[in-house]
VODO-278727 format. One record per residue (C-alpha): residue in three letters; x, y, z. Coordinates in pm, whole numbers, padded with zeros to 5 digits, always signed. Layout:
residues N
ALAXYZ...
***
This chain:
residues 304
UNK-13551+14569+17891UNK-13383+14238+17855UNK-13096+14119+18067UNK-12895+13824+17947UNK-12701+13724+18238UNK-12348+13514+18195UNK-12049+13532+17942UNK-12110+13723+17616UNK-11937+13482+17366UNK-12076+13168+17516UNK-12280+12973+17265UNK-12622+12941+17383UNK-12599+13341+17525UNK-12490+13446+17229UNK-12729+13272+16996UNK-12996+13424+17232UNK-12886+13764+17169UNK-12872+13709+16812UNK-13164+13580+16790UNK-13323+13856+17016UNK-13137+14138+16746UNK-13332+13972+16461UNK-13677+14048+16564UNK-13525+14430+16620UNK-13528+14393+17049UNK-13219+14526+17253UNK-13106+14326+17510UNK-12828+14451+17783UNK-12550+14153+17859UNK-12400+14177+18244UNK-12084+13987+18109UNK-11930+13878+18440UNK-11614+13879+18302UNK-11693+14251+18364UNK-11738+14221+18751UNK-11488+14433+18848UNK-11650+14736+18641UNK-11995+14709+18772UNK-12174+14734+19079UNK-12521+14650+19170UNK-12762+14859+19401UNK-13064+14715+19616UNK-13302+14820+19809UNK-13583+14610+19996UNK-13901+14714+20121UNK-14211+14654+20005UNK-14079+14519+19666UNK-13697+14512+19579UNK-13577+14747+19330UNK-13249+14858+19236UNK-12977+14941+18942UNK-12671+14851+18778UNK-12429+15074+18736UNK-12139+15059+18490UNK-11888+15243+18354UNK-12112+15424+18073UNK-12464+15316+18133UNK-12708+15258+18459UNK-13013+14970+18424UNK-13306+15056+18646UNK-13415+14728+18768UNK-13782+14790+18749UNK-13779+14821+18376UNK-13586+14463+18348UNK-13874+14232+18172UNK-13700+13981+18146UNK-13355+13792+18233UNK-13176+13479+18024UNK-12950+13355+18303UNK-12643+13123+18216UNK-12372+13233+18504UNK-12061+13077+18585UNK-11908+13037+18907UNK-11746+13404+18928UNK-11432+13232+19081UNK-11344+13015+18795UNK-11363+13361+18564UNK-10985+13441+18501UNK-11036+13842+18572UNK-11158+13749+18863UNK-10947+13460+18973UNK-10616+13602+18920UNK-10695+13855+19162UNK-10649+13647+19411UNK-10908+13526+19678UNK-10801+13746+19966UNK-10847+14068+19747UNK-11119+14338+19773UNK-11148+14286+19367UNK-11259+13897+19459UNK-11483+13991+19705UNK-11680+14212+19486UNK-11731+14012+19245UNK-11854+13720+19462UNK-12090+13936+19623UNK-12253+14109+19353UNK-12285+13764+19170UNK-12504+13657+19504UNK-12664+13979+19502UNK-12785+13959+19150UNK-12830+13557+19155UNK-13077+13680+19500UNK-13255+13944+19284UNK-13295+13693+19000UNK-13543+13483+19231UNK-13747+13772+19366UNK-13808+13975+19094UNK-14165+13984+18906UNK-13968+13947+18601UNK-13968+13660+18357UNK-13635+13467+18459UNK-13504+13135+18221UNK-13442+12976+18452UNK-13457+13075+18819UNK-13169+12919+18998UNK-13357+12752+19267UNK-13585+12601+19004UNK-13226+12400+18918UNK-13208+12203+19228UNK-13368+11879+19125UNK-13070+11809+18887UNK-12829+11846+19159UNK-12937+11483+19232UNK-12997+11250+18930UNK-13197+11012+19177UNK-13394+11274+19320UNK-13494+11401+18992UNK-13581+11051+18853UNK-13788+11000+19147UNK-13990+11319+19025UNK-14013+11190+18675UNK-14146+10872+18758UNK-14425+11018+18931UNK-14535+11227+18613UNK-14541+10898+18473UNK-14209+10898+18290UNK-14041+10553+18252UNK-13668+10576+18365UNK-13420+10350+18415UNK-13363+10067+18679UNK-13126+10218+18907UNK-12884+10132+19220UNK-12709+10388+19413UNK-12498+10239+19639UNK-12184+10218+19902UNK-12237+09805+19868UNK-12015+09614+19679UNK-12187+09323+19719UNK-12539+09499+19635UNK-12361+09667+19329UNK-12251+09292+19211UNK-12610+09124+19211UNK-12754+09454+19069UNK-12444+09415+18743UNK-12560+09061+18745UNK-12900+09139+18680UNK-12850+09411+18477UNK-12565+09288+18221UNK-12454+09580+18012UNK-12535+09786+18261UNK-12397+10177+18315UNK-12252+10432+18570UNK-12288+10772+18595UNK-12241+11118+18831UNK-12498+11132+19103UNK-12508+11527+19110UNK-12559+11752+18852UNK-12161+11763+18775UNK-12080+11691+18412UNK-11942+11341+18410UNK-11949+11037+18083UNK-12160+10764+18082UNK-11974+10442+18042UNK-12037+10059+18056UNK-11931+09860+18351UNK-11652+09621+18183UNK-11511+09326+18333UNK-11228+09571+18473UNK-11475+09745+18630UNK-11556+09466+18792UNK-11231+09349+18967UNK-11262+09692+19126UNK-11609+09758+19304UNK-11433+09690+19660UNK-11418+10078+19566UNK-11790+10212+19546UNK-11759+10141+19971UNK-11562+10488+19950UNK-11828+10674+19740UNK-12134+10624+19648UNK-12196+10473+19284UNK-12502+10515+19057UNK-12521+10215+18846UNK-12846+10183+18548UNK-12960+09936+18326UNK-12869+09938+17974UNK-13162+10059+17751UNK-13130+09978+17399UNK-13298+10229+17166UNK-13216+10578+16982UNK-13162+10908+17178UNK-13374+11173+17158UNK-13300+11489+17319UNK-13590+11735+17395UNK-13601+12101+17408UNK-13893+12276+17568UNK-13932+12629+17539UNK-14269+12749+17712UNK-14522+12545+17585UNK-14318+12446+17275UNK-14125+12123+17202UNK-13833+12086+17003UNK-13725+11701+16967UNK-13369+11610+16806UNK-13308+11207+16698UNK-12996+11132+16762UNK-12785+10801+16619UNK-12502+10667+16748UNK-12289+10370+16890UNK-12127+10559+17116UNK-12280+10492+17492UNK-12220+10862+17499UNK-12280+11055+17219UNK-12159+11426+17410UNK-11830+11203+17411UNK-11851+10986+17072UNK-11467+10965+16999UNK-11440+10706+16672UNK-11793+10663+16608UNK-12026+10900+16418UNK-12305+11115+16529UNK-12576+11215+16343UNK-12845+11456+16451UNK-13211+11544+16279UNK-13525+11698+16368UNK-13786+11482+16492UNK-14138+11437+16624UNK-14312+11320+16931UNK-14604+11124+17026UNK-14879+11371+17133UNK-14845+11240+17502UNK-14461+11237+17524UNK-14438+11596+17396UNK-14745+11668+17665UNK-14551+11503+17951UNK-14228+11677+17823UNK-14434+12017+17869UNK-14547+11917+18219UNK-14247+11818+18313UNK-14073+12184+18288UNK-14354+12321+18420UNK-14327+12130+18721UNK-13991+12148+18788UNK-14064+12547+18693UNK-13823+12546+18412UNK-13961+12771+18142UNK-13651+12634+17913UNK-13564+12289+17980UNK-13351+11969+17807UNK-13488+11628+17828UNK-13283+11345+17728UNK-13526+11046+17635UNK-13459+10681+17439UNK-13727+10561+17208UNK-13671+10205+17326UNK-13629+09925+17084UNK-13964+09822+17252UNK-14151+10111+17164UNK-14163+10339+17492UNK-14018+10616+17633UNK-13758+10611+17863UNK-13654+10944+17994UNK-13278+11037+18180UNK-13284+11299+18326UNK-13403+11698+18277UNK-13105+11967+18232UNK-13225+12308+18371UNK-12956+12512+18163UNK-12925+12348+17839UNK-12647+12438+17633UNK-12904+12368+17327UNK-12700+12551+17013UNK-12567+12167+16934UNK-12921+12063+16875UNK-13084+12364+16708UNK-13049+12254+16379UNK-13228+12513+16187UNK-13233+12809+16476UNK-13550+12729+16621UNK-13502+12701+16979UNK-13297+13041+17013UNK-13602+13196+16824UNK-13864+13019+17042UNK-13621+13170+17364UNK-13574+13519+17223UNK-13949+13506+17180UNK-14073+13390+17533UNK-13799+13662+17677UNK-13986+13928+17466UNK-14286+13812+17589UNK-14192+13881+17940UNK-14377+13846+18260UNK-14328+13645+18573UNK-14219+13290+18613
***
């Protein structure tokens, strides 16, 4: 039994379960937007083992296989938030998100991805720390409360970029001289600054052992947010050693599905950005290949 864990019409969930129906294997979504109608039941001893119960059907956890997990926070879902926070409806739903999110990272089940496995993108620093010592080349970077250190670092760097610290979503802009007139401000919050890198974007899907690399050109700085300018997306190769570091990369951060975002440097090397640990990848799988390679490595089951 497969388990795809998260909201049924979302892209990359939904291209997994298609994917998964192609090659003829069932797969059981626990839509959270169906909180309210289910209810989950552990027990913990020697191993944990349990069921979900719904309205028509029961899952025995200890036939689960594997689980494709894309969850939102419950309390952004809007059958669950209009309940209101103080309500027993709320509650449940909270709880049996933790309860199931706990069982995700116990089970002997293969899971894409564990949510603890996640944590190194909750700080882009952190995580470019890790990269760097797998021998990655990333960006010069300042993270800083400094005004003054944030000026000399802009000075050095011209061109330069900010971007979120954490793993919330955020654009990637240039510094412009407006900018500029205003860094009295990073003294209330700390400010990631990079150096420009000049080259073409490639983004990086592994999938188990696999590799699936997208080129991607544009002038926007970025391309997720390209507004007048064009983008244009096409299957790609890698140097034998990139796509080998790629690989080792997931592995290490224990992400059996992972997105890399890498520049091919006008210089010739690779500079890598960061790993996402929940890719949303349907924008880059041109010709369905990564949904096949996920469906696949789900069917394959096993633990992770």
């Amino acid at each position: 039994m497969i388990l795809l864990w998260g909201i049924a019409e979302e892209r990359p969930l939904a291209a997994v379960r298609a994917a998964l129906a192609a090659m003829g294997r069932e797969a059981f979504v626990l839509d959270q937007r169906a909180s309210l109608e289910l209810s989950l039941e552990l027990t913990v001893g020697k191993d944990v083992t349990g069921r979900i119960v719904g309205p028509s059907r029961s899952i025995d956890l200890s036939r689960v296989s594997a689980v494709y997990a894309r969850p939102y926070d419950p309390t952004a879902i809007p059958t669950i938030a209009r309940r209101g926070r103080g309500s027993a409806a709320f509650r449940h739903a909270v709880e049996l998100h933790q309860a199931f999110r706990a069982w995700t990272e116990v089970t002997p089940a293969r899971v894409v991805n564990r949510l603890a496995a996640m944590g190194s993108n909750s700080s882009k620093p952190y995580q470019a720390g890790l990269l760097k010592k797998l021998g990655f080349e990333v960006p010069e970077t300042l993270v800083t409360t400094d005004p003054e250190a944030a000026r000399g670092f802009l000075e050095a760097h011209p061109n330069a970029i900010y971007k979120s610290v954490s793993d919330v979503r955020s654009v990637v802009a240039r510094v412009t001289p407006e900018h500029l007139e205003r860094l009295a401000d990073v003294a209330g919050c700390p400010t990631q600054f990079q150096a420009y890198v000049p080259g073409t974007d490639v983004r990086v899907h592994v999938v188990g052992e696999r590799v699936f690399p997208v080129r991607i050109e544009s002038r926007a700085t970025d391309y997720r947010y390209p507004g007048e300018h064009a983008v244009e997306r096409s299957i790609t190769t890698l140097p034998d050693a990139i796509a080998e570091l790629c690989v080792r990369a997931a592995h290490e951060l224990s992400l059996p599905v992972a997105g890399i975002d890498l520049r091919h440097t006008d210089e010739g090397k690779w500079c890598c950005f960061e790993v996402n640990p929940s890719p949303a990848f349907p924008y880059f799988d041109l010709d369905g290949g990564i949904a096949r390679a996920i469906a696949e490595l789900l069917a394959e089951g096993g633990a992770t």
